[in-house]
PDB file of N, CA, C and O in Angstrom:
ATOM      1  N   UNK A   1     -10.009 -18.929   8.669  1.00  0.00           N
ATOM      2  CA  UNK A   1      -8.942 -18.161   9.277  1.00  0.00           C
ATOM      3  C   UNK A   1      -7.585 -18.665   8.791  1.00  0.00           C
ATOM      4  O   UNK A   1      -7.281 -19.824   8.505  1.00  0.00           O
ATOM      5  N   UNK A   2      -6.922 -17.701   8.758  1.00  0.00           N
ATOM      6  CA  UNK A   2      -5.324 -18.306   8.369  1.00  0.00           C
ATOM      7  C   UNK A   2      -4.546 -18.677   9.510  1.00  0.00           C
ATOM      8  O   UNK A   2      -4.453 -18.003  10.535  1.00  0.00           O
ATOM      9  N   UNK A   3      -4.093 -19.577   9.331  1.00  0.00           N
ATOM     10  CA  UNK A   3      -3.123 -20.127  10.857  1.00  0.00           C
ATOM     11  C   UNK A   3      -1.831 -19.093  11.114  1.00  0.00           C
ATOM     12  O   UNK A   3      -1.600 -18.026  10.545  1.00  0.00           O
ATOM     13  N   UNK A   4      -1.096 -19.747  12.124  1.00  0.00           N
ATOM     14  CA  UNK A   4      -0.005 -18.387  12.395  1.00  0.00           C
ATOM     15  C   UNK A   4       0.826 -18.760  11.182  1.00  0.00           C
ATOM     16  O   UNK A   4       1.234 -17.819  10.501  1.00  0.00           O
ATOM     17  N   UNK A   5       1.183 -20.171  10.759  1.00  0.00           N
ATOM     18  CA  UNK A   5       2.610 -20.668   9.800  1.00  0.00           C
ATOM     19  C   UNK A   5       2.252 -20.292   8.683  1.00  0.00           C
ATOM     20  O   UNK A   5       3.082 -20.212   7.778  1.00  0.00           O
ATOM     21  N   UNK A   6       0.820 -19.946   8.466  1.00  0.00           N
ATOM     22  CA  UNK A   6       0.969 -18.857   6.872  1.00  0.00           C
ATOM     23  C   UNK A   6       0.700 -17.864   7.078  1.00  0.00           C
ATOM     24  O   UNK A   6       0.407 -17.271   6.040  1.00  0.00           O
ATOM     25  N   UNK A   7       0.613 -17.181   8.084  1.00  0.00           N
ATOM     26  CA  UNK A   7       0.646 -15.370   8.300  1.00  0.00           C
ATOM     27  C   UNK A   7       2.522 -15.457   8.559  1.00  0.00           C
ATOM     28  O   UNK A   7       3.096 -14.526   7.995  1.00  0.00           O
ATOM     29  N   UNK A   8       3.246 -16.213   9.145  1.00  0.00           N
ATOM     30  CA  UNK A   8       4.429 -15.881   9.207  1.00  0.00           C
ATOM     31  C   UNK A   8       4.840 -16.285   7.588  1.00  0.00           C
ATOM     32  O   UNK A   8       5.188 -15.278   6.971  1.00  0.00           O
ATOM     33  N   UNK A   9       4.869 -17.329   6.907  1.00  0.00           N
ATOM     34  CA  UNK A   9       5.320 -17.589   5.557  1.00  0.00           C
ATOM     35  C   UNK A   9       5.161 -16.364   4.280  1.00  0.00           C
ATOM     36  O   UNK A   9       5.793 -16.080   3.262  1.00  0.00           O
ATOM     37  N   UNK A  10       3.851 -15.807   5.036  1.00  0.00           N
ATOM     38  CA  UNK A  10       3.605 -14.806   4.022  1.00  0.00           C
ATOM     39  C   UNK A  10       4.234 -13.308   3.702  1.00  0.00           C
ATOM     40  O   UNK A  10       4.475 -12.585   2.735  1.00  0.00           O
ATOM     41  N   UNK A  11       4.381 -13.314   5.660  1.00  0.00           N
ATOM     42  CA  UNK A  11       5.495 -12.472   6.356  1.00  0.00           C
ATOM     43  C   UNK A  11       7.126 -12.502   5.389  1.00  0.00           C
ATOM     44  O   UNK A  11       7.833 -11.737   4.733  1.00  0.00           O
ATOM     45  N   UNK A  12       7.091 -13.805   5.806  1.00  0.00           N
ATOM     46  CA  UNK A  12       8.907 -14.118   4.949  1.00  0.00           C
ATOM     47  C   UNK A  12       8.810 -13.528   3.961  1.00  0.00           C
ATOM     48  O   UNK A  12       9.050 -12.321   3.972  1.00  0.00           O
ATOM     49  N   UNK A  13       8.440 -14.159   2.816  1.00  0.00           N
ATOM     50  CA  UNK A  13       8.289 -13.443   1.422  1.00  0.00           C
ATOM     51  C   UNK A  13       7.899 -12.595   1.200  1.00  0.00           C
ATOM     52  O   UNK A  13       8.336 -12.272   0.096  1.00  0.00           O
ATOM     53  N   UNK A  14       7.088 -11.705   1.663  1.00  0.00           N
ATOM     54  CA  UNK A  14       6.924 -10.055   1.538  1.00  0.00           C
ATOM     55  C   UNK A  14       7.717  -9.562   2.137  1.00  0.00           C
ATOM     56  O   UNK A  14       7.576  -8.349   1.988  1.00  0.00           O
ATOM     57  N   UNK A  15       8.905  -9.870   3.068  1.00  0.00           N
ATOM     58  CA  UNK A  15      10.041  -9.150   3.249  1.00  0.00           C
ATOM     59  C   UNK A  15      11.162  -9.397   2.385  1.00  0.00           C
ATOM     60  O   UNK A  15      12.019  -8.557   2.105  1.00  0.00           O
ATOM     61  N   UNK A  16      11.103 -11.145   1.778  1.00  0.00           N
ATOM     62  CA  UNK A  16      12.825 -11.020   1.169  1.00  0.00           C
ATOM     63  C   UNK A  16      11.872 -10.222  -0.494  1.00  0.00           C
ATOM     64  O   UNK A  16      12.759  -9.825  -1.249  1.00  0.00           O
ATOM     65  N   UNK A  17      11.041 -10.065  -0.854  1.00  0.00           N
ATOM     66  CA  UNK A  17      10.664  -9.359  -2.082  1.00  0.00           C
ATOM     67  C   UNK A  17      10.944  -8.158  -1.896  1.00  0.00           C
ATOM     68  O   UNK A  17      11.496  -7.561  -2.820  1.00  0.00           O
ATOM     69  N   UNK A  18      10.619  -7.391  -0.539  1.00  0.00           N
ATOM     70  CA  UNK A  18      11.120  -6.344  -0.127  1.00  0.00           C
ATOM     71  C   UNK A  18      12.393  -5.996  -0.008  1.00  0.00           C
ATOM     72  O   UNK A  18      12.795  -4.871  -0.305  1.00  0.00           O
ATOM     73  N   UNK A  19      12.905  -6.642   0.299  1.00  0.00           N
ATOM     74  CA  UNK A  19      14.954  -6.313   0.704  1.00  0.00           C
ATOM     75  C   UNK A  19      15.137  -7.011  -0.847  1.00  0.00           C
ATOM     76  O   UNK A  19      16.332  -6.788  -1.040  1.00  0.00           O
ATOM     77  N   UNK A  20      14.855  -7.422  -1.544  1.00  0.00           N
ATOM     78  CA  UNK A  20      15.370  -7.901  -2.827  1.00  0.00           C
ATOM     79  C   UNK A  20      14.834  -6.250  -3.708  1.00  0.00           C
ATOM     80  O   UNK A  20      15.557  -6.031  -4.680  1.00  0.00           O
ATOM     81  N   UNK A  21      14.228  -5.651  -3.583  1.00  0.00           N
ATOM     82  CA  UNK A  21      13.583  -4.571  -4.391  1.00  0.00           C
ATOM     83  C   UNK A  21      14.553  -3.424  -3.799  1.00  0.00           C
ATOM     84  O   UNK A  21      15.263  -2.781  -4.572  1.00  0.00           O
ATOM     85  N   UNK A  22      14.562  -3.266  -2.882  1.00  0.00           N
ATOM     86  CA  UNK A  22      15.432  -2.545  -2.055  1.00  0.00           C
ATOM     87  C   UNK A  22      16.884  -2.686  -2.527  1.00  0.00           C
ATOM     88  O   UNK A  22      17.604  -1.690  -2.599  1.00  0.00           O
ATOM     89  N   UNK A  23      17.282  -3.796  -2.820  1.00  0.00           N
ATOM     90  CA  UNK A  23      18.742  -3.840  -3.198  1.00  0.00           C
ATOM     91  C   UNK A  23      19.267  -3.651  -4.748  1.00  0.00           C
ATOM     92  O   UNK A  23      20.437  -3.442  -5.068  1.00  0.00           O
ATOM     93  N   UNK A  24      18.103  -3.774  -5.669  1.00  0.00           N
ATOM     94  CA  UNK A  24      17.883  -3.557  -6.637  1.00  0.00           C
ATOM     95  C   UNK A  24      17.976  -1.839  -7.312  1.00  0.00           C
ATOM     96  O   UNK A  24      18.557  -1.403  -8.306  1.00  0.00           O
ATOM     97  N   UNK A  25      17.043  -1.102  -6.162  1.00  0.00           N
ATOM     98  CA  UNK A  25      16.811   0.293  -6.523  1.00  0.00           C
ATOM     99  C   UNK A  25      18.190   1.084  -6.031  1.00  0.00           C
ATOM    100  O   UNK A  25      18.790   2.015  -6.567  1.00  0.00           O
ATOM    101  N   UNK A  26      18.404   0.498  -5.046  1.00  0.00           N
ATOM    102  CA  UNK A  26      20.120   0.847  -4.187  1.00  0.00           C
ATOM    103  C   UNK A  26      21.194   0.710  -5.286  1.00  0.00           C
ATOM    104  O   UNK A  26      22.035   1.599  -5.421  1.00  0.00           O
ATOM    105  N   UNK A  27      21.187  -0.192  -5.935  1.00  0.00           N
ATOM    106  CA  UNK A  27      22.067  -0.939  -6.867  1.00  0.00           C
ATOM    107  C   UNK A  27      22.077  -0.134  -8.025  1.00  0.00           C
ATOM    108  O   UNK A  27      23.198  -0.057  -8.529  1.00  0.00           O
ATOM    109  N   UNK A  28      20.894   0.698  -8.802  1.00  0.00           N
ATOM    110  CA  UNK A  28      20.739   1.429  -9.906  1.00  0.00           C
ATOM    111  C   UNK A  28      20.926   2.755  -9.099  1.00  0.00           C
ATOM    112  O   UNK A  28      21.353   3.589  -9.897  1.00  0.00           O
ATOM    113  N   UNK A  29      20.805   3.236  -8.013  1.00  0.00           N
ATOM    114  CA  UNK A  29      21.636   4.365  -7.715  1.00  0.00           C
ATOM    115  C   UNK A  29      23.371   5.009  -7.944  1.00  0.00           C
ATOM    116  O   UNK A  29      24.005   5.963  -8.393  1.00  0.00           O
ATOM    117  N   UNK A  30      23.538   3.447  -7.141  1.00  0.00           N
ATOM    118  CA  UNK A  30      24.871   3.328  -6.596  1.00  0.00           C
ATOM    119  C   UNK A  30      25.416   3.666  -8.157  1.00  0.00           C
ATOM    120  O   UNK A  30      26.237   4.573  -8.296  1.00  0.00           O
ATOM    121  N   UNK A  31      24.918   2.885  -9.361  1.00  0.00           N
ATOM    122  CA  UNK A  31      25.313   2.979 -11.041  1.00  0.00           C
ATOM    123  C   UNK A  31      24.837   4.277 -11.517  1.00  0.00           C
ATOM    124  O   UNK A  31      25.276   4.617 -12.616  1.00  0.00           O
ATOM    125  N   UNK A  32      24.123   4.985 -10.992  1.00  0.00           N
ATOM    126  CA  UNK A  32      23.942   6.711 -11.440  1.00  0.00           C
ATOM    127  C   UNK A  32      25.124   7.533 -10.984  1.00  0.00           C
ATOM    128  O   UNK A  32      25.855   8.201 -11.714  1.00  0.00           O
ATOM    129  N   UNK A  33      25.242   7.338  -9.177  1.00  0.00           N
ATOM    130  CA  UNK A  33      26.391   7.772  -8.617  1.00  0.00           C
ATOM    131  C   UNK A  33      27.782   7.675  -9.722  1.00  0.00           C
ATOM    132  O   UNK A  33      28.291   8.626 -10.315  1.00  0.00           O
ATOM    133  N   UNK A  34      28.140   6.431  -9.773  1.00  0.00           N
ATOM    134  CA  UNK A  34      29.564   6.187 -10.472  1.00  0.00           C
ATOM    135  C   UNK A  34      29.037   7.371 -12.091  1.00  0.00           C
ATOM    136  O   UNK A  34      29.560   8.406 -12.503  1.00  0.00           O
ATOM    137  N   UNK A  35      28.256   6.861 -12.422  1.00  0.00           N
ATOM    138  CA  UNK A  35      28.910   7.803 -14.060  1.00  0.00           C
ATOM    139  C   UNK A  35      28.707   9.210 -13.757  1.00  0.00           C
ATOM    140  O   UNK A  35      29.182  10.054 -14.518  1.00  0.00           O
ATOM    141  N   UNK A  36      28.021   9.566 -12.678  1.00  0.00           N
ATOM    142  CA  UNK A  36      28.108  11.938 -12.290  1.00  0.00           C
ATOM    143  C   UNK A  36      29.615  11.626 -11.800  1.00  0.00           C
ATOM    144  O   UNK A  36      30.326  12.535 -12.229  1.00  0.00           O
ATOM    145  N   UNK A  37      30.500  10.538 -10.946  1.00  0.00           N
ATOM    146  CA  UNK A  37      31.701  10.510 -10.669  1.00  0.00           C
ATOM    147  C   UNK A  37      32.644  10.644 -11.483  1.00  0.00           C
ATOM    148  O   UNK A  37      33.691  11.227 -11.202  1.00  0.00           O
ATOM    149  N   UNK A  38      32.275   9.886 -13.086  1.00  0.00           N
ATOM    150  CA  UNK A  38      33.080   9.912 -13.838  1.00  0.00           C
ATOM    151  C   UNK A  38      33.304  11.327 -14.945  1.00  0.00           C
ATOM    152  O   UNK A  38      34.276  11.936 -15.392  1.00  0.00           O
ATOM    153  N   UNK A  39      31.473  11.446 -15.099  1.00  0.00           N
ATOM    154  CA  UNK A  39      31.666  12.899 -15.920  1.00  0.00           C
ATOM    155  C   UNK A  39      32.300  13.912 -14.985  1.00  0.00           C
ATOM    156  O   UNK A  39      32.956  14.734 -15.625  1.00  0.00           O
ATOM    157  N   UNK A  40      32.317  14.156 -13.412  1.00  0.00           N
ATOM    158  CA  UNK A  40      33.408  14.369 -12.701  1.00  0.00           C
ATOM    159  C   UNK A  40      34.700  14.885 -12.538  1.00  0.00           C
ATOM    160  O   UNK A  40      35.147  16.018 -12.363  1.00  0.00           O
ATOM    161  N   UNK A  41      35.198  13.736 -12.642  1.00  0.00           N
ATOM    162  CA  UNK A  41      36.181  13.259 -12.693  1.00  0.00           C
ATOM    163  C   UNK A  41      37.484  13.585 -14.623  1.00  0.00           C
ATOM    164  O   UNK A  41      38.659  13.482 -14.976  1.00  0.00           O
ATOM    165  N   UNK A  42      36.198  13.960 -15.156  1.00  0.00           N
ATOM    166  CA  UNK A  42      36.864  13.579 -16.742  1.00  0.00           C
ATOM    167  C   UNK A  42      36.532  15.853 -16.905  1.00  0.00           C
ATOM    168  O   UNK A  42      37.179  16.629 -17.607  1.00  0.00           O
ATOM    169  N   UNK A  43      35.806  16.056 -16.327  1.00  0.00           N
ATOM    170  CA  UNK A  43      35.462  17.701 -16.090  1.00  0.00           C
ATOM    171  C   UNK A  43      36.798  18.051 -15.763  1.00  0.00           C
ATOM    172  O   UNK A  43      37.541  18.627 -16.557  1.00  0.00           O
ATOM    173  N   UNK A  44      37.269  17.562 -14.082  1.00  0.00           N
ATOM    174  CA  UNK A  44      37.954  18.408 -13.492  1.00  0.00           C
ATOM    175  C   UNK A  44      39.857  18.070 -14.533  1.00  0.00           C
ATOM    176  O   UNK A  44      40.881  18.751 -14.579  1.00  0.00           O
ATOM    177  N   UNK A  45      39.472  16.710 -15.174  1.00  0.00           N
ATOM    178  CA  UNK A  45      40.762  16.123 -15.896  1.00  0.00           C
ATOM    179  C   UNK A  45      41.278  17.264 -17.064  1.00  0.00           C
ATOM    180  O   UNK A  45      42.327  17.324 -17.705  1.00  0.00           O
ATOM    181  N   UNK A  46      40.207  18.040 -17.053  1.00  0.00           N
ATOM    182  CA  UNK A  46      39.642  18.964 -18.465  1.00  0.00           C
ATOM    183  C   UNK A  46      40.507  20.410 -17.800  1.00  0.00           C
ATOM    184  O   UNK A  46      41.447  21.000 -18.332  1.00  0.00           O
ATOM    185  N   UNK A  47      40.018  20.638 -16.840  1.00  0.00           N
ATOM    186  CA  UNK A  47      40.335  22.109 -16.013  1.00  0.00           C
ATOM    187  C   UNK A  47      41.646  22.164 -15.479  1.00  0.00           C
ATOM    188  O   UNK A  47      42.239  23.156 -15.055  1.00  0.00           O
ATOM    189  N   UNK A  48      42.062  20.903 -15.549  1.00  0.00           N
ATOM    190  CA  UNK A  48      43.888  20.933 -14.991  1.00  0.00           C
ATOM    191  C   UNK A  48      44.727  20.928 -16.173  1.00  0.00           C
ATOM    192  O   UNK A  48      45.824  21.487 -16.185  1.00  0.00           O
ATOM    193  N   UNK A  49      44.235  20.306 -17.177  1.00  0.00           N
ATOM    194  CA  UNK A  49      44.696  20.466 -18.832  1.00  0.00           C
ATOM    195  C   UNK A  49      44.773  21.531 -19.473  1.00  0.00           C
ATOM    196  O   UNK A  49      45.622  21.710 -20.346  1.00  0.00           O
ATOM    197  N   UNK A  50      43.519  22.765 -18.987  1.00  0.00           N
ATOM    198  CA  UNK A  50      43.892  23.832 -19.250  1.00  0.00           C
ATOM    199  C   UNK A  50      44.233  24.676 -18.612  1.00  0.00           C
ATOM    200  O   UNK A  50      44.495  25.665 -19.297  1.00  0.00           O
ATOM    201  N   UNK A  51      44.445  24.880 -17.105  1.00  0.00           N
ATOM    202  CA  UNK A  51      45.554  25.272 -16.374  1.00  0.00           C
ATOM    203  C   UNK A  51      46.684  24.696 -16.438  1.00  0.00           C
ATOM    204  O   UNK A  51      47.569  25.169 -15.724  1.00  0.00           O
ATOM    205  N   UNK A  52      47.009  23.524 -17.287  1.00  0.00           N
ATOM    206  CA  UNK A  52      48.618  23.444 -17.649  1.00  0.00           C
ATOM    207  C   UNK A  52      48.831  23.966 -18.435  1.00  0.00           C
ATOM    208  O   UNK A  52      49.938  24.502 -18.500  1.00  0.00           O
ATOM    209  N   UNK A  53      47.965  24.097 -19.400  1.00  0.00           N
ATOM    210  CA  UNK A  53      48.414  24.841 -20.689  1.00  0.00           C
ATOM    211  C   UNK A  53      48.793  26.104 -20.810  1.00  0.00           C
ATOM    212  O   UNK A  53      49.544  26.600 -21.651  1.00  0.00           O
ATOM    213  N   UNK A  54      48.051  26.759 -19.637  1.00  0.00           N
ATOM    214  CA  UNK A  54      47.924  28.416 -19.464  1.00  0.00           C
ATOM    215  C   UNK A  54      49.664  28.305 -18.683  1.00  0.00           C
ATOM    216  O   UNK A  54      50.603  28.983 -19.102  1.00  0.00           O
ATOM    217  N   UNK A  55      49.772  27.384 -17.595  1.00  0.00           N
ATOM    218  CA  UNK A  55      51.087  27.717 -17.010  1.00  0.00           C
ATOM    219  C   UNK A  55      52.151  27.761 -17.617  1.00  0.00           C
ATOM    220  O   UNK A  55      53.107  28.515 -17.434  1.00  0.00           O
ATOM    221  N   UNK A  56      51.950  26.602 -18.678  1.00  0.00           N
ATOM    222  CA  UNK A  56      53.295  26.772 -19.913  1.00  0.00           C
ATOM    223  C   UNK A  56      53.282  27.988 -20.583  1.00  0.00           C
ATOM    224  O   UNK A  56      54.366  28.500 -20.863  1.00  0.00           O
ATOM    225  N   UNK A  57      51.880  28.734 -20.997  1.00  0.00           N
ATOM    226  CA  UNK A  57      52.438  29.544 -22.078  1.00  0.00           C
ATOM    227  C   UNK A  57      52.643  31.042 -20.956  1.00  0.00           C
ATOM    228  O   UNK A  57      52.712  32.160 -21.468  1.00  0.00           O
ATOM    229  N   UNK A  58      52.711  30.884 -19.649  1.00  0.00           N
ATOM    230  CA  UNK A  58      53.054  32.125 -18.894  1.00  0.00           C
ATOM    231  C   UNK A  58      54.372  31.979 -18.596  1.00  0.00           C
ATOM    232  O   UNK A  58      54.942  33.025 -18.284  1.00  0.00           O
ATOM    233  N   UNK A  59      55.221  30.681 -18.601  1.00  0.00           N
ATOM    234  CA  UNK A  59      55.966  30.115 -18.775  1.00  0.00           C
ATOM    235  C   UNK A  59      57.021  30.995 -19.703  1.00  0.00           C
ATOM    236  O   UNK A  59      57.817  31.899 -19.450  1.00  0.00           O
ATOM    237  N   UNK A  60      56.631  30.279 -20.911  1.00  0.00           N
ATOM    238  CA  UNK A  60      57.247  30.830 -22.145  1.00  0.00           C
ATOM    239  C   UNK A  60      57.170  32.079 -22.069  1.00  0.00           C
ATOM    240  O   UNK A  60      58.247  32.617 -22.325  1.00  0.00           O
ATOM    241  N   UNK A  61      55.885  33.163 -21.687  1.00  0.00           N
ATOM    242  CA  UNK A  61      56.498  34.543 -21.729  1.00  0.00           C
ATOM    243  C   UNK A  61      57.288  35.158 -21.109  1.00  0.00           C
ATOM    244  O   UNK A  61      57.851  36.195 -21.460  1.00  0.00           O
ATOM    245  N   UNK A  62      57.471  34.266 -19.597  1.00  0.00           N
ATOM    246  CA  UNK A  62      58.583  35.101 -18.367  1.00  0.00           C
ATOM    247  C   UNK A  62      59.885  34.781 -18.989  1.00  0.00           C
ATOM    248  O   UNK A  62      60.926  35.257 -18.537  1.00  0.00           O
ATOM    249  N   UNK A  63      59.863  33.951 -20.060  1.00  0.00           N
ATOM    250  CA  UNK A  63      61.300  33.570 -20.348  1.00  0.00           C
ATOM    251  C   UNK A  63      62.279  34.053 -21.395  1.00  0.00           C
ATOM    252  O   UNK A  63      63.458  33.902 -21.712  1.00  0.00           O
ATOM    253  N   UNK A  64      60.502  35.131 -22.014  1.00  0.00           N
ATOM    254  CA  UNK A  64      61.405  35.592 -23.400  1.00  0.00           C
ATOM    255  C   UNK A  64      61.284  37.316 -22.214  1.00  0.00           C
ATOM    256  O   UNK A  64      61.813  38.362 -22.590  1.00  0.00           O
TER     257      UNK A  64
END
């Protein structure tokens, strides 16, 4: 029979392997999250660049 101090020891380490795996898979999310933020982020940088561009040249026509 196994005593209680290695059913609890065994306990320990199959949990910090657990919360260590856990923080790991969290961690390669969290690094997927950031770069869809950045392609994002560099999209919408794209769509205001060419709504400036469009405002200047509506710009230039109200003026001639």
């Amino acid at each position: 029979m196994i005593s209680a101090e290695t059913k609890d020891l065994i306990y320990i380490v199959g949990l910090v392997v657990t919360v260590a795996g856990l923080h790991f898979m969290l961690r390669a999310r969290v690094m997927v999250l950031e770069e869809r933020v950045r392609g994002y982020s560099k999209a919408i940088e794209r769509v205001f660049d060419s709504l400036k561009r469009i405002e200047e040249k509506l710009d230039e026509k109200a003026d001639k």
